[in-house]
N, C-alpha and C positions, 0 to 999 in steps of 0.2 A: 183751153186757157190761152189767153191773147200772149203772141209773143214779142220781145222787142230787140229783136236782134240787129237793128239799126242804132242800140245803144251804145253794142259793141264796138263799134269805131274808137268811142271815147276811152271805153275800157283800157281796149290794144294800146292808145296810145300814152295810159300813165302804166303800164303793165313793167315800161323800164323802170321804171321806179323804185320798184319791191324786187324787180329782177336782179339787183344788184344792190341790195341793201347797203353793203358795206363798203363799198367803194366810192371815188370821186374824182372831179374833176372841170372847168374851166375859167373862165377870164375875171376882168376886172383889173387892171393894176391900179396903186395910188400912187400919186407922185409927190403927199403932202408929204413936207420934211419929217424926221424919224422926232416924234415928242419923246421927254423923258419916261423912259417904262413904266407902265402902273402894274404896281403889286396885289392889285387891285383881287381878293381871289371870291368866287362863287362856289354854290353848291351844288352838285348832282346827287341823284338817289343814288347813282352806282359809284362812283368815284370823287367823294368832296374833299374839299382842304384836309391835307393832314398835317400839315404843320404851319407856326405861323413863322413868317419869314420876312426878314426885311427886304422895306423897299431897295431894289436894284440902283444903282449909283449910273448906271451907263451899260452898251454889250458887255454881252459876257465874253468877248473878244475884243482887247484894247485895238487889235491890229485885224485885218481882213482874214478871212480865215475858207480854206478852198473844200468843202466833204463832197464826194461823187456819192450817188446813192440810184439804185434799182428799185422802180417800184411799179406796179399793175394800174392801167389805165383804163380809168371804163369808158363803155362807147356812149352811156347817156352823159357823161362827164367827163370828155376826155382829157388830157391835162393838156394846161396852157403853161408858158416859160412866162407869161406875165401875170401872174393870178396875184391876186391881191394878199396871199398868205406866203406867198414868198417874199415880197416885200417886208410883210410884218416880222418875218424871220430874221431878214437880212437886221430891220431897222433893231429889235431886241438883243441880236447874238454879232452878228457881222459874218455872219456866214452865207458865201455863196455858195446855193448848194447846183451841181452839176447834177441834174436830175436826166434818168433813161429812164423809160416808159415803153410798155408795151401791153397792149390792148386784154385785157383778163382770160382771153381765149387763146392766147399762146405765150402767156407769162410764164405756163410749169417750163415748158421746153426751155424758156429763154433763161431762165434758170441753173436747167442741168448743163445748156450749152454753156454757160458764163463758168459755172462751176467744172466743167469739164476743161475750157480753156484756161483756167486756172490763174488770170489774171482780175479780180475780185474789186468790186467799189468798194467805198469806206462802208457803206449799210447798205443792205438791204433790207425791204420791207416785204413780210413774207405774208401769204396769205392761210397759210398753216403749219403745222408742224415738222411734215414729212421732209422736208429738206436739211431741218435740222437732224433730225432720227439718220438720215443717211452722209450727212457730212460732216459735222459736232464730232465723231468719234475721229476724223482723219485729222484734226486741229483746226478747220477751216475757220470758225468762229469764234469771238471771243466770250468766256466765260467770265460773266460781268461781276460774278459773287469773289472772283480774287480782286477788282477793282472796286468794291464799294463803297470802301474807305475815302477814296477818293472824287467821292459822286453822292455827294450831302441831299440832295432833292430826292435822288432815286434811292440811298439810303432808309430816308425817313420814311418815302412812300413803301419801303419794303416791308420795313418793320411795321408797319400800320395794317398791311394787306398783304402778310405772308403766308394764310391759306390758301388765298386767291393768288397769291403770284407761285404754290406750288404746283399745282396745276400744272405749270411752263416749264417745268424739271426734267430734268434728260434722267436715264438709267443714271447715269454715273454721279449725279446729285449735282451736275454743274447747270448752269441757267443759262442759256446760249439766246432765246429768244425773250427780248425784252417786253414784259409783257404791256399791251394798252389796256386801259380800261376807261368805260364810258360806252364808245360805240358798239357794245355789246346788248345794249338795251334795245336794237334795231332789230335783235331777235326774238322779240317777246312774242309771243301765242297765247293762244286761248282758244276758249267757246265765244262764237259770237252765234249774233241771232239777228232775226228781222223782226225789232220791236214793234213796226207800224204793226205788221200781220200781228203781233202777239196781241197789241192793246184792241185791234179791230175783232179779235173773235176772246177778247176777255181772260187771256189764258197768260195764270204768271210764269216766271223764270221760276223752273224746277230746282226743287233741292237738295233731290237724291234720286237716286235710282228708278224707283216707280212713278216719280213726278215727271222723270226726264220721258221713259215710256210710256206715260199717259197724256204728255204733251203731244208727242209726235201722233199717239192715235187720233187725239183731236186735232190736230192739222189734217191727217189724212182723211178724214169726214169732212174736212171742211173743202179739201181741194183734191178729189178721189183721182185726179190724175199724177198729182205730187209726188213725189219721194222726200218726206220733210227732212231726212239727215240726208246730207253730202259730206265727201271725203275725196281732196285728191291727196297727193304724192305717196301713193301705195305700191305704185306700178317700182316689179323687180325688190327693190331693198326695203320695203313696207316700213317705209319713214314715220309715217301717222303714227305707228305703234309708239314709237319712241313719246308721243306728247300724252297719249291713251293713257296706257300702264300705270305708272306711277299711280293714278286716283286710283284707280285699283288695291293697289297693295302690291304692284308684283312691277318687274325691268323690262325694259327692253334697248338696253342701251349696245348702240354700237356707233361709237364714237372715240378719238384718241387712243384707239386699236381696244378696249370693250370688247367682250364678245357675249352681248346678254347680260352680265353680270352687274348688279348694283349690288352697291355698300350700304349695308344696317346699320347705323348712329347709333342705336338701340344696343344691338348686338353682338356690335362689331365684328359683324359676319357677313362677309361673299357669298352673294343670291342669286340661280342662275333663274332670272323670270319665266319663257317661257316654260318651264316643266310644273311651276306652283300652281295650288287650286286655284290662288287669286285669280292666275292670270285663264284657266281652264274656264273659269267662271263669266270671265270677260268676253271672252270668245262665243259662249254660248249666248250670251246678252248681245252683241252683233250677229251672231247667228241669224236669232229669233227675230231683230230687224228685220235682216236682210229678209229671211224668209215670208216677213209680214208686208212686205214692200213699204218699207217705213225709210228704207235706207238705199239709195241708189243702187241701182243692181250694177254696175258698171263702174264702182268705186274702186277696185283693184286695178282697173285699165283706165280709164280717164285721164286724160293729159288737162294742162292747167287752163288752157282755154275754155276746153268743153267745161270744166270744174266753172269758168265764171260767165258761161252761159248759162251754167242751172241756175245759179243763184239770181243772177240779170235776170230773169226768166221767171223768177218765182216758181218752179219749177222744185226747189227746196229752200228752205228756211233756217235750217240749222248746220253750222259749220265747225270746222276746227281751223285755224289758219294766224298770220300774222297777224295783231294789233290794228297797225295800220293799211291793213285791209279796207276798217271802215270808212275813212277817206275814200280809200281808193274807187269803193261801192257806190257809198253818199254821192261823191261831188259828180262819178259821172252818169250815177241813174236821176239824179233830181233837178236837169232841164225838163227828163219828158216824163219823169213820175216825181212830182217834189214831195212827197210824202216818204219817199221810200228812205227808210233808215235802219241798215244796219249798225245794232249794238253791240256792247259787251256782254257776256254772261258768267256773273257769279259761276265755276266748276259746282257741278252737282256732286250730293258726297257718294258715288259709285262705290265706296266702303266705309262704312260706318266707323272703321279704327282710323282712315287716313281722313275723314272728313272733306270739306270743302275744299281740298288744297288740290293744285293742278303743278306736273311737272315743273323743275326751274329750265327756261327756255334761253332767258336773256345770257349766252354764252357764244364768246370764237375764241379762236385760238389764232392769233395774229398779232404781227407787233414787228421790231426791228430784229436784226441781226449785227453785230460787228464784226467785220471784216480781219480777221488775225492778220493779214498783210498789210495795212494800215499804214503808211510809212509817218503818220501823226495821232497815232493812238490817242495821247492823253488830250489832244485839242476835239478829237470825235466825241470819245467816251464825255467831256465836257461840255458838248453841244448836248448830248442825249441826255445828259442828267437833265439839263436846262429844261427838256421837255416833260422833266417832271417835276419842276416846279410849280407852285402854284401859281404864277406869275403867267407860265407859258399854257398852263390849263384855262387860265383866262383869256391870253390874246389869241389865243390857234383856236378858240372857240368863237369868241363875239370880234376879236380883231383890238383894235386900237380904242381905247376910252372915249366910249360917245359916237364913232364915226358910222358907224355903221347901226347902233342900237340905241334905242330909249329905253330909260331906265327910272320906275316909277319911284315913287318912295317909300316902300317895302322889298324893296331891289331887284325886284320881278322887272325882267327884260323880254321887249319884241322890238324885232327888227323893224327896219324902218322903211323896207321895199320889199324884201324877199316874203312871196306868200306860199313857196313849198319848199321841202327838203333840196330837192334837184335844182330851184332856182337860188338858193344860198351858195350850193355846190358848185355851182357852172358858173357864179360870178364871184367867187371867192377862190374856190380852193378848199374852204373848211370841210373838215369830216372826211377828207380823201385818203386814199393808201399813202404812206410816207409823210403825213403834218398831223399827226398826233401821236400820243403814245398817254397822255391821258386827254379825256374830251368831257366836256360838262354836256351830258347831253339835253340840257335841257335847252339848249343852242337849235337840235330837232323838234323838240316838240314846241318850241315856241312858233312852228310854223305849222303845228295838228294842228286840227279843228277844235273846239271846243269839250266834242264826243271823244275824240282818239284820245287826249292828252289826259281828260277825265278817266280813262279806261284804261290808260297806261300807269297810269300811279294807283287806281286801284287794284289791277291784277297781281301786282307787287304784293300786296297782301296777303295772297294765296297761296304764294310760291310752296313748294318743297325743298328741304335742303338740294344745294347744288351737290351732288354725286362727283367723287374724285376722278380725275380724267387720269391715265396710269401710261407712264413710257416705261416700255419693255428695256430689258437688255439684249444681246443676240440671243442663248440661247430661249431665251422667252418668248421673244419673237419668232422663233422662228416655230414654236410647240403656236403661237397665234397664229399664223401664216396658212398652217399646217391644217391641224387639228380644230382651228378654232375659226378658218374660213369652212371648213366641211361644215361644220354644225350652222354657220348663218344660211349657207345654203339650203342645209335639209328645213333649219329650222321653219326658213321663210315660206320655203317649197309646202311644208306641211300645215302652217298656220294660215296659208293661203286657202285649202283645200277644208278645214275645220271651218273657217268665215262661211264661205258659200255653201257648203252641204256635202261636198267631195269626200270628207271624211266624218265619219260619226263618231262622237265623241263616247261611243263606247267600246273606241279603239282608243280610248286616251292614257290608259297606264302601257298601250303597247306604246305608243309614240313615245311615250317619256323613256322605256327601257332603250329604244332607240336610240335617242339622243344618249342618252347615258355611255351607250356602247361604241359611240362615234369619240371618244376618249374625254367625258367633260372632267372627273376628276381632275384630268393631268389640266388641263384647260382655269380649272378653278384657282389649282395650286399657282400657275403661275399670278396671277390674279392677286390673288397671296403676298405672295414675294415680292410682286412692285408695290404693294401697296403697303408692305413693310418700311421700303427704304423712305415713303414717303414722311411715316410716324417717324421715324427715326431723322429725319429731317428735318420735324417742326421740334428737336429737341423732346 
């Protein structure tokens, strides 16, 4: 099979892209005078209007207003002191904001060091939880739920999206991280495929199980040297399982300290995945791949490059990975093969009770923090409600009314220069760490291609309930720490060894007693108990 690893150039060089989904960064300033605010608000699938609100009379600061704030700077986007969304800031609120920045690869340190030294900006913008879990308890941050009253925008968006904002909940039922929503849709996944190959040898998008393995047998006759399914991000923490599972019937979640365990709607019962048939069942069905060379023999080690040489390569045809992959495939294989198109694919129903439905992906945990040292509390907490108006959902997304976007007469907007995500980024500012707290994401895809943006609003379709993300208290933590790092370990170590052949699955009730005996009870129950405080928290 002819290869074209002169493609990869191209690849490598949008590879930052997806590298750092959620981040941003560079130039652009405007110098046109501040127009009167538009209230102007839009829709997003993940975060639209919740309330209607009147138009703004002027800043939401009569008098200049000074907030320091920390936030992570990425290297495809580093941050500018002139970006065109700090203007828009300044001209809506009147706030100058004193921004520090540090590159995403030494922002935890820079972190613990700011927090160690113990003199604190007004926000911080965190890129996960763990720093709230270890400081929230000493008073470091301010608990926004005793201020609500006094933060009308963030109020309302509370009460609109209080399942989703419990998620952001510390043990102690206080909300220390202000949750965003919108750029969570940058996480979306799925099954893609290589339509050209599928329509050139006649074969449709499988629908279940036997269609998906009878697919790939017929790739493999047709290109005996292939491997038609690829898989990377397996290597050590066997992340793929995490998107896998769910079509199954069965967990694999370890996320928000997770250990395995997903929550039944149905049931309302704590389910520790790998020990279920489901999941015993699933295993065997990549077994049987693997063993049929249907499925990359080197999917457990594969680092992300060699992952987008196979598919460059044709080499395989069938994937799991980010949405906007297919851009990323499209735009740099079709100079020298313009044919070549990777799609979306409908999730095959791998169990017949969960159907066509594939994990819910579009999820982070990211957002502000306030500063308890603050020496102008209610001017800060003032600017942050601001960011959740709907007022500030529109300009921190498209900017100023008109300046930057065209807007048709059905009120579908495209930009008016910016032809990708990174170039919106590097000359605005939008979508960066620290200038949203909610984002109309349709701000990104109006810079997908045709295919992505189509395959992004249909994979929404599919979703699975989002599964509850659970903050421990100490002693929970520390029974997770514990007890409930031994079992990701063993678990991975053994689920590794069932995939490839290393263990026979007529070793599979000893592995489960196994697991069992590594203490999952005590491991379940806490599991339990945080996810009690949560019910007990939506009333």
């Amino acid at each position: 099979m002819k290869k074209r690893f002169h493609t990869m150039i191209s690849l490598l060089c949008m590879a930052a892209l997806l590298a750092g989904m959620l981040a941003g960064c560079s130039s652009a300033s405007s110098s046109t005078p501040a127009p009167a605010p538009s209230a102007a608000a839009s829709t997003s699938a993940s975060g639209g209007s919740d309330a209607s609100e009147p138009a703004a009379s002027g800043p939401v600061f009569e008098n200049p207003v000074t907030i320091s704030m920390l936030a992570a700077s990425h290297a495809s986007w580093p941050f500018q002191d002139d970006w065109y969304v700090l203007d828009v800031i300044k001209d809506y609120t009147n706030v100058d904001l004193e921004v520090t920045t540090v590159d995403t690869s030494g922002f935890n340190e820079k972190v613990n060091l700011t927090m160690s030294g113990g003199d604190l900006p007004d926000l911080i913008f965190l890129t996960s939880n763990a720093v709230v879990r270890q400081y929230a308890p000493q008073g470091a941050f301010v608990n926004v739920l005793d201020y609500i009253d006094q933060m009308p925008h963030f109020k309302a968006w509370f009460e609109k999206n209080q399942q989703y904002a419990l998620n952001y909940m510390s043990a102690d039922g206080g909300l220390y991280l202000l949750p965003q929503q919108g750029v969570e849709e940058t996480e979306r996944r799925g099954w893609l495929y290589r339509k050209d190959i599928f329509e050139d040898l006649d074969i449709e998008m499988p629908a279940d199980k036997d269609e998906f393995y009878n697919v790939l047998v017929e790739l493999k006759k047709a290109y005996p040297d292939s491997y038609p399914l690829a898989f990377r991000s397996f290597s050590g923490t066997m992340a793929q399982m995490i998107m896998l599972s769910p079509s199954w019937g069965a967990y694999y979640i370890d996320e928000g300290d997770c250990r395995f365990f997903g929550y039944d709607y149905d049931t309302g019962e704590w389910t520790f995945g790998p020990t279920t048939p489901e999941f015993k069942e699933m295993l065997e069905f990549y077994n049987k791949l693997y063993e049929e060379e249907l499925l990359l023999p080197n999917f457990l080690t594969i680092d992300t490059k060699g992952w987008q040489d196979v598919m460059a390569n044709s080499d395989s045809f069938v994937t799991l990975d980010y949405l906007s992959r297919i851009d990323f495939f499209n735009n740099a294989m079709r100079d020298s093969e313009p044919g070549f198109t990777m799609a979306y694919m409908v999730p095959p129903a791998f169990n017949a009770d969960v159907g066509n439905r594939f994990a819910y992906s579009a999820k982070v945990m990211i957002g502000m923090v306030v500063s308890s040292q603050s020496k102008h509390l209610d001017e800060v907490l003032a600017y942050v409600d601001w960011m959740y108006s709907d007022e500030a959902y529109d300009v921190l997304t498209w900017g100023r009314p008109g300046e930057l976007y065209d807007e048709a007469a059905d009120g579908t907007r495209t930009w008016k220069e910016f032809a990708t995500a990174a170039e919106m980024k590097q000359a605005t500012g939008f979508e960066t760490f620290g200038f949203y707290e909610r984002y109309d994401f349709n701000g990104e895809l109006a810079t997908f291609s045709p295919e992505c943006r189509e395959a992004t609003e249909t994979a929404r379709k599919y979703d699975l309930p989002q599964l509850p993300i659970l903050a421990f208290n100490d002693a929970e933590q520390e029974i997770v720490s514990t007890v409930g790092n031994n079992i990701v370990t063993f678990v991975n170590e053994q689920v590794s060894k069932f995939l490839i052949g290393e263990r026979s699955f007529d070793e599979w009730d000893a592995y489960v007693a196994e697991v069992e005996a590594l203490g999952l009870d005590q491991l379940k129950t806490v599991h339990e108990s945080s996810y009690a405080r949560v019910v007990a928290a939506q009333g």
